[in-house]
VOVOKOL-299252 format. One line per field, with one value per residue (C-alpha): residue number from 1; residue in one letter; x, y, z. Coordinates in steps of 0.1 Angstrom, whole numbers, plus 5000, padded with zeros to 4 digits. Layout:
% residues N
k <- (NUM, ...);
r <- (A, ...);
east <- (X, ...);
north <- (Y, ...);
up <- (Z, ...);
END
This chain:
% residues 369
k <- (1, 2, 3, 4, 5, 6, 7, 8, 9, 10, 11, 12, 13, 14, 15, 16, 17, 18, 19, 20, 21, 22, 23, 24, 25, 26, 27, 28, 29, 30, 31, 32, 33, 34, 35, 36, 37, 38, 39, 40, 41, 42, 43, 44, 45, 46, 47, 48, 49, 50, 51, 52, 53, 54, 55, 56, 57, 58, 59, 60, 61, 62, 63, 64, 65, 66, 67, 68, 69, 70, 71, 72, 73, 74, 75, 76, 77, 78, 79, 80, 81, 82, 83, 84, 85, 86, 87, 88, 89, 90, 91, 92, 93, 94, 95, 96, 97, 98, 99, 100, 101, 102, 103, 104, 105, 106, 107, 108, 109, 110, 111, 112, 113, 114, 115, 116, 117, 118, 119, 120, 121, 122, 123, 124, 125, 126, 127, 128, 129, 130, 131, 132, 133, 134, 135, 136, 137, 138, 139, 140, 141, 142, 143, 144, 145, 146, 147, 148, 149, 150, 151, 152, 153, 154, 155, 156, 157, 158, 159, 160, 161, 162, 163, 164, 165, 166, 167, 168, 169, 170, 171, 172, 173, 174, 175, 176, 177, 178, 179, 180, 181, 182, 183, 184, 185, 186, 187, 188, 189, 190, 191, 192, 193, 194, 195, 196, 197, 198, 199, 200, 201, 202, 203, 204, 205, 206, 207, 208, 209, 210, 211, 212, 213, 214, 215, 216, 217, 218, 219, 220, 221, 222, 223, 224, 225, 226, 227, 228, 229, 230, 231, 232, 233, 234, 235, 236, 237, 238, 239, 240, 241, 242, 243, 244, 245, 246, 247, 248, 249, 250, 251, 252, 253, 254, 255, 256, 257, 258, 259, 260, 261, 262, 263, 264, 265, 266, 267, 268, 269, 270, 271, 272, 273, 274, 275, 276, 277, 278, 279, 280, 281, 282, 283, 284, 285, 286, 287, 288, 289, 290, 291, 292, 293, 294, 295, 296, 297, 298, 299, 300, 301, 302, 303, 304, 305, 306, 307, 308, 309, 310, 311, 312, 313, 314, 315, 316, 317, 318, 319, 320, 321, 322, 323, 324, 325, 326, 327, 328, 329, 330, 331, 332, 333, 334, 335, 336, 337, 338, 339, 340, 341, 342, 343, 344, 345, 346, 347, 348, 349, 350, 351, 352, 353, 354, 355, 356, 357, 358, 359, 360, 361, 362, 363, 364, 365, 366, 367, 368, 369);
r <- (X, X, X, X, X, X, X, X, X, X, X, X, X, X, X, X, X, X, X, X, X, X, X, X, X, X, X, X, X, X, X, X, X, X, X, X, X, X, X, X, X, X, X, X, X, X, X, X, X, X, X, X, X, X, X, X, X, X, X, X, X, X, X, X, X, X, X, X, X, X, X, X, X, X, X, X, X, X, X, X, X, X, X, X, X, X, X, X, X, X, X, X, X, X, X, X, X, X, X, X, X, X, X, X, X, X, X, X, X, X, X, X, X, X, X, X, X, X, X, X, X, X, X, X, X, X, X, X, X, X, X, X, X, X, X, X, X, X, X, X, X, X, X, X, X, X, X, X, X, X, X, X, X, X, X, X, X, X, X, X, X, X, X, X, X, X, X, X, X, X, X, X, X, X, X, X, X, X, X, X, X, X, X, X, X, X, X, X, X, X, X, X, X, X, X, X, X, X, X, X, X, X, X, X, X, X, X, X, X, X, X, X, X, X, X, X, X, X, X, X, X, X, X, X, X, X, X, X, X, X, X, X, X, X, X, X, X, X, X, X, X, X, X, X, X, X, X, X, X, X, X, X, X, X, X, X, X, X, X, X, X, X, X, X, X, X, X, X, X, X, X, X, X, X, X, X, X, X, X, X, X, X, X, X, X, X, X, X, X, X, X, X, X, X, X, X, X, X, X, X, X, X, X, X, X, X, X, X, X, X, X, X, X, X, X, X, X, X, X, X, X, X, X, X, X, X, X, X, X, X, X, X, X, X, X, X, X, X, X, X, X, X, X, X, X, X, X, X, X, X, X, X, X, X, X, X, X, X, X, X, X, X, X, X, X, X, X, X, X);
east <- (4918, 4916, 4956, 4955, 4935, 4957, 4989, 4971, 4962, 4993, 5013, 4984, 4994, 5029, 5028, 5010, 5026, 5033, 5016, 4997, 4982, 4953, 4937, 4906, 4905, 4876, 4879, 4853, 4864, 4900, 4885, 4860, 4893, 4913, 4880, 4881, 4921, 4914, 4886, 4902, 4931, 4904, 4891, 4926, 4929, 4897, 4909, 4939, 4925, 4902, 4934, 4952, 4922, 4917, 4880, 4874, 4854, 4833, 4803, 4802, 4780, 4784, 4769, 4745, 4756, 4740, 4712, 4700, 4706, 4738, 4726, 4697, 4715, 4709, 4730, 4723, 4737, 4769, 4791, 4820, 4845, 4813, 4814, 4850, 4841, 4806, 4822, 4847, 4821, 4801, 4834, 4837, 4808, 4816, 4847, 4830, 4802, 4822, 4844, 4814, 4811, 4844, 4844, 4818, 4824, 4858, 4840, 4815, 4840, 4877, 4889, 4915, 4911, 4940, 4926, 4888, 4905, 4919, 4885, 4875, 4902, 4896, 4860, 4870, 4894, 4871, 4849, 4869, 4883, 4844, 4843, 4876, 4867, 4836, 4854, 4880, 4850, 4831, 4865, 4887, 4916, 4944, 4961, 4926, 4930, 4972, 4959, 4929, 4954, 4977, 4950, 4935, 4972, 4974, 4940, 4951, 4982, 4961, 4938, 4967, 4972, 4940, 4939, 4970, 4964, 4931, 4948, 4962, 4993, 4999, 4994, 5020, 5043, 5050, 5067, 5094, 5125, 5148, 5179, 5162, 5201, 5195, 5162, 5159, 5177, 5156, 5128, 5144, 5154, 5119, 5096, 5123, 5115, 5082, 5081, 5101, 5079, 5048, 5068, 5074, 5036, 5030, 5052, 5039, 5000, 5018, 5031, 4998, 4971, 4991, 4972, 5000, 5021, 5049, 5076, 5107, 5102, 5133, 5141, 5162, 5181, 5160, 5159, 5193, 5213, 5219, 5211, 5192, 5198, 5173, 5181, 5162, 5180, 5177, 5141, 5131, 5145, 5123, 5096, 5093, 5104, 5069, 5051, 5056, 5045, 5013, 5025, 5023, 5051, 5071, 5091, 5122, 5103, 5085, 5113, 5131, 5099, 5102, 5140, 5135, 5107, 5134, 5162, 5141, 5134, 5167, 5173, 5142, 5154, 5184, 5173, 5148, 5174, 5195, 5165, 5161, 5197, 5195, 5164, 5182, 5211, 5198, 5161, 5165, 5141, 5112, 5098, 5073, 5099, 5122, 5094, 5079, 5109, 5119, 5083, 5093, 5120, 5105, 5076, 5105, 5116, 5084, 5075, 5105, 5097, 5061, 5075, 5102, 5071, 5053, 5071, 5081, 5044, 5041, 5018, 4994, 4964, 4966, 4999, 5001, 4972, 4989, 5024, 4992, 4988, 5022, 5029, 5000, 5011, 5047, 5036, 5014, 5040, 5065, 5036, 5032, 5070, 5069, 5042, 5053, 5091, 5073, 5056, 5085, 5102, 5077, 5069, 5109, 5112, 5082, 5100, 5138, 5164, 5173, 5211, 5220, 5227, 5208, 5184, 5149, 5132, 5146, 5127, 5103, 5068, 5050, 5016, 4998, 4977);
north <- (5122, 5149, 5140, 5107, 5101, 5127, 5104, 5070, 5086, 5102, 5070, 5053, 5079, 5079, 5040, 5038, 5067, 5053, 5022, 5010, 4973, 4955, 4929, 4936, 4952, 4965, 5004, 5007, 4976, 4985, 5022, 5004, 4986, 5019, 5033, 5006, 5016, 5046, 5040, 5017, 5040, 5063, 5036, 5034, 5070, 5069, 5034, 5052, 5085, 5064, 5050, 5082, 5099, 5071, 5069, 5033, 5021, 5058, 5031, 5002, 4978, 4961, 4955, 4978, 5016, 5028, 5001, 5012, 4998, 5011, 5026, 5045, 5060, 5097, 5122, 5147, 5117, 5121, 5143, 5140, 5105, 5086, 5108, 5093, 5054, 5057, 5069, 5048, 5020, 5035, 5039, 4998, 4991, 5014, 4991, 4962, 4967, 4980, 4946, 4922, 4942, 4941, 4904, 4898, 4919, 4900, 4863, 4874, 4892, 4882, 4850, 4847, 4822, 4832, 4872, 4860, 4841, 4871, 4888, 4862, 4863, 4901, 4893, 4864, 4899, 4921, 4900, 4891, 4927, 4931, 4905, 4916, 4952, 4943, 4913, 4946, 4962, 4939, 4914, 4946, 4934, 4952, 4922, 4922, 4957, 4949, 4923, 4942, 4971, 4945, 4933, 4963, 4967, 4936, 4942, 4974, 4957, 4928, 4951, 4974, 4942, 4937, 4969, 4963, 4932, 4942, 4974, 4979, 4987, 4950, 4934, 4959, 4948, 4916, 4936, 4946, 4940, 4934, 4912, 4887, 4887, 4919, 4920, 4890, 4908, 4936, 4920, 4898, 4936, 4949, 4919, 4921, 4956, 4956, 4927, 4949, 4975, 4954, 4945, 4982, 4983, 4956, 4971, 5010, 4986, 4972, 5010, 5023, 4999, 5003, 5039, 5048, 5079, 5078, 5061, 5077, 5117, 5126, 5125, 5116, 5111, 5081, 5095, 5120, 5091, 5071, 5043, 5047, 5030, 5007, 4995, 4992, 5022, 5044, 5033, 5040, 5076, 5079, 5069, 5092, 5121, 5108, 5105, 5140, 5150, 5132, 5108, 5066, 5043, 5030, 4994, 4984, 4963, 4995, 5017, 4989, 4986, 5021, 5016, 4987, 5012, 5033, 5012, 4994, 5030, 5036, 5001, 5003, 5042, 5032, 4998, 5021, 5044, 5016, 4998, 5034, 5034, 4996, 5001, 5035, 5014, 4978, 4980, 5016, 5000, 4997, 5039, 5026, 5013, 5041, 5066, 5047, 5041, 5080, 5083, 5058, 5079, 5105, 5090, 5075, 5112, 5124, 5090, 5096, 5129, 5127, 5100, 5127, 5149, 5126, 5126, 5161, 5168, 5145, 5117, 5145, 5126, 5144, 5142, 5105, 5097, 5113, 5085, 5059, 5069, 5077, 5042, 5025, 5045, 5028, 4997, 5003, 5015, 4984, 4958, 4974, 4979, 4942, 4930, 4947, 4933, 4897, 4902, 4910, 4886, 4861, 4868, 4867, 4835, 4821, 4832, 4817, 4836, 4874, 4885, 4918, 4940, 4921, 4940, 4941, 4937, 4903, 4892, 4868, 4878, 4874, 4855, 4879, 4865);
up <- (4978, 4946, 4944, 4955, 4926, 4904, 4911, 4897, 4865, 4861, 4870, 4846, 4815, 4816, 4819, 4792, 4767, 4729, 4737, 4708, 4709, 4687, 4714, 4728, 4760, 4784, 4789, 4811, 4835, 4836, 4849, 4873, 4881, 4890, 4906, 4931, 4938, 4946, 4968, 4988, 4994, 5006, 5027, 5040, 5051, 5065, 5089, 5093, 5107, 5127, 5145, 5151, 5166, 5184, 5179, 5166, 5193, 5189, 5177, 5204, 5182, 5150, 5121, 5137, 5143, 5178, 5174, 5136, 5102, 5094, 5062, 5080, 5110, 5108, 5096, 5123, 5150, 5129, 5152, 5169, 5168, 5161, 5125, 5119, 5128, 5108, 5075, 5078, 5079, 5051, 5027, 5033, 5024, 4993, 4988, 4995, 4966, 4942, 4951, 4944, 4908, 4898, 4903, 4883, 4857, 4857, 4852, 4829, 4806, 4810, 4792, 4813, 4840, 4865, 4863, 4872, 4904, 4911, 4912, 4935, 4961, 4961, 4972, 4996, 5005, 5010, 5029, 5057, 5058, 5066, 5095, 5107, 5113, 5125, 5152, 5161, 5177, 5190, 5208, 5217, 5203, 5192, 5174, 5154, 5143, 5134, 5106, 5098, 5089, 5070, 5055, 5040, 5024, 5007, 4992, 4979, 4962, 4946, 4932, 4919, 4899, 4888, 4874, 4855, 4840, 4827, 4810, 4775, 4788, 4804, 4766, 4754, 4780, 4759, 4730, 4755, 4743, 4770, 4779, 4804, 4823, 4829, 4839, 4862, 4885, 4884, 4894, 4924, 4936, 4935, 4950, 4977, 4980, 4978, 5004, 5029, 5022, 5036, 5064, 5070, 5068, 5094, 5117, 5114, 5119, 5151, 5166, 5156, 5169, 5203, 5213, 5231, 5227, 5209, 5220, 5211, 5210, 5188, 5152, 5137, 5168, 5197, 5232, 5223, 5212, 5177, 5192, 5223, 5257, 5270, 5301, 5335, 5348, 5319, 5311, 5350, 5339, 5307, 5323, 5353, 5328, 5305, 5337, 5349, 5314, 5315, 5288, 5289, 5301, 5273, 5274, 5255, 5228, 5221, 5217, 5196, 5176, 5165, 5155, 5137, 5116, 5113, 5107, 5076, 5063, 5059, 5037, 5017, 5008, 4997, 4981, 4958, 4950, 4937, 4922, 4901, 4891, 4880, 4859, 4843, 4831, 4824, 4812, 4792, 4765, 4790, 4799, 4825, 4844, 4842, 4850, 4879, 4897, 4893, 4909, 4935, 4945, 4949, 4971, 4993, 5002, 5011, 5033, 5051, 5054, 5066, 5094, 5108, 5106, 5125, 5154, 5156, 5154, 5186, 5164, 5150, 5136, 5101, 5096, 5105, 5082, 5057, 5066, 5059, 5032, 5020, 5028, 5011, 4977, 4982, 4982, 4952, 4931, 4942, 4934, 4902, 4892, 4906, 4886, 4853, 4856, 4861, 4830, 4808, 4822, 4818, 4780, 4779, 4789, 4766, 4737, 4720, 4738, 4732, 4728, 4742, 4715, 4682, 4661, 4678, 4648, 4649, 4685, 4684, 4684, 4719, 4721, 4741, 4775);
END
């Protein structure tokens, strides 16, 4: 997590390079606010590992850990998958206490109404992330475990917000000088992107939450074909082939599952590659979001990267954490880019129009919320 919490505080920096404002900010709860980012990332490579091992029913009882107080069960017991589960439960209630703080902190300091709701939906969050995890072990259900996952993503992505509307670098935001044709646009492009990207997400939660083995072997080709054959014939084939090996049956919705994963890879890459291009020609003024989507780019390559990886290392628990992960950071970096195109565009539209090409000296001055 050393670089997980590197690539927040770099992304934080170069956001925020040459920014100079005069409003009244909270350091210390816009850092709380990143804190709690980064352990909830943590929190999702711990959920995530838990999944790919396979070990989330390690502890059979809930809120309970093997009949003690969770906070008491002894370290010497901690062996094994049961290690995994139990520290996974122990980083939630990390997230969840660092949750109730931020909230507070957020209604006892933050004049802003709509940003102290926000610290209360993450705690409404947060709370039913609790119940949920704790319902995936005690009901057995994988379609549990699917939102739980989805869940834990959203979370991530609203506080990814929080942290940036509570920063310096969101009040600077309204200085931005930038044709609102141009960057309206923009930031239909990226929510779009960033919603695919969940969706990506949701699907990966679906594969995963399975525990079965993988059900295409190949990449980037699907059972030695482009577009792989699903019929009853060729699925008997598969399946006696995955039998003799030791390895579970796979259906068609499966396989199609996976190429659907694939298939939306494939658009989002190229959707944030054009995203990148847009910003680099029609919102030149604005250096975060030059920078982040160069960043965003770059973190599509390595996703895609780490999923090919995946397979070829037959679903290897370290290496799909690490996809988790990968994929969690994506959709970070989209709600961000989303969140800070929304806010020029918002302060944009507050003020008299803006013609491409006048003297920015002569923009009206923002209020700044």
């Amino acid at each position: 997590m050393t670089a997980a919490s590197r690539l927040f505080s770099a992304v934080g920096e170069s956001i925020s390079n040459g920014a100079t404002v005069t409003d009244h900010f909270s350091k210390w709860l816009n850092r709380f606010a990143w804190l709690t980012c980064v352990a909830t990332l943590l929190l999702i490579c711990s959920g995530g590992m838990v999944t790919s091992k396979g070990v989330g029913l390690s502890v059979p009882d809930w809120p309970t850990t093997f009949g003690y107080n969770m906070f008491l069960f002894p370290v010497s017991k901690w062996i094994g998958a049961i290690f995994f589960e139990h520290t996974h439960r122990l980083i939630a209630s990390a997230v969840g206490f660092l949750t109730i703080i931020l909230a507070i902190w957020l209604w006892r300091s933050d004049p802003r109404r709509w940003v102290r709701n926000l610290g209360a939906v993450a705690l409404g969050a947060v709370i039913l992330q609790g119940v949920l995890g704790g319902l995936r072990v005690t009901m057995l259900k994988d379609e549990i475990g699917i939102f739980h996952a989805c869940l834990a993503q959203a979370f991530l992505g609203l506080l990814i917000v929080i942290a940036l509307v509570t920063s310096k670098f969101w009040r600077t935001l309204a200085n931005s000088v930038v044709d609102p044709k141009k960057i309206a646009p923009i930031t239909t492009l990226v929510i779009a992107i960033t919603l695919a990207i969940y969706v990506q997400l949701a699907l990966g939660a679906t594969m995963r939450h399975e525990h079965r083995d993988l059900a295409i072997l190949d990449f980037p080709t699907a059972n030695g074909a482009w577009i792989p054959d699903t019929s009853a014939t060729v699925l008997a084939r598969i399946n006696a082939w995955r039998d003799a090996r030791g390895l579970s049956d796979v259906t068609a919705f499966q396989i199609w599952l996976q190429m659907a994963h694939r298939f939306l890879a494939l658009l989002i890459a190229i959707a944030v590659v054009a995203f990148c291009l847009r910003v680099g020609r029609d919102a030149q003024g604005v250096t975060a979001l030059k920078r982040l989507s160069v960043f965003w780019v770059a973190l599509v390559a390595c996703q895609i990267t780490l999923g090919a990886w995946t397979i070829w290392s037959n679903k290897a628990a370290d290496v799909a954490t690490a996809h988790v992960a990968g994929g969690a950071i994506m959709l970070s970096f989209g709600v961000s880019i989303s969140a800070i195109c929304w806010r020029i565009l918002h302060r944009r539209l507050d003020r008299a129009p803006y013609q491409s090409g006048s003297d920015p000296s002569d923009a009206p001055q923002p209020v700044v919320a």
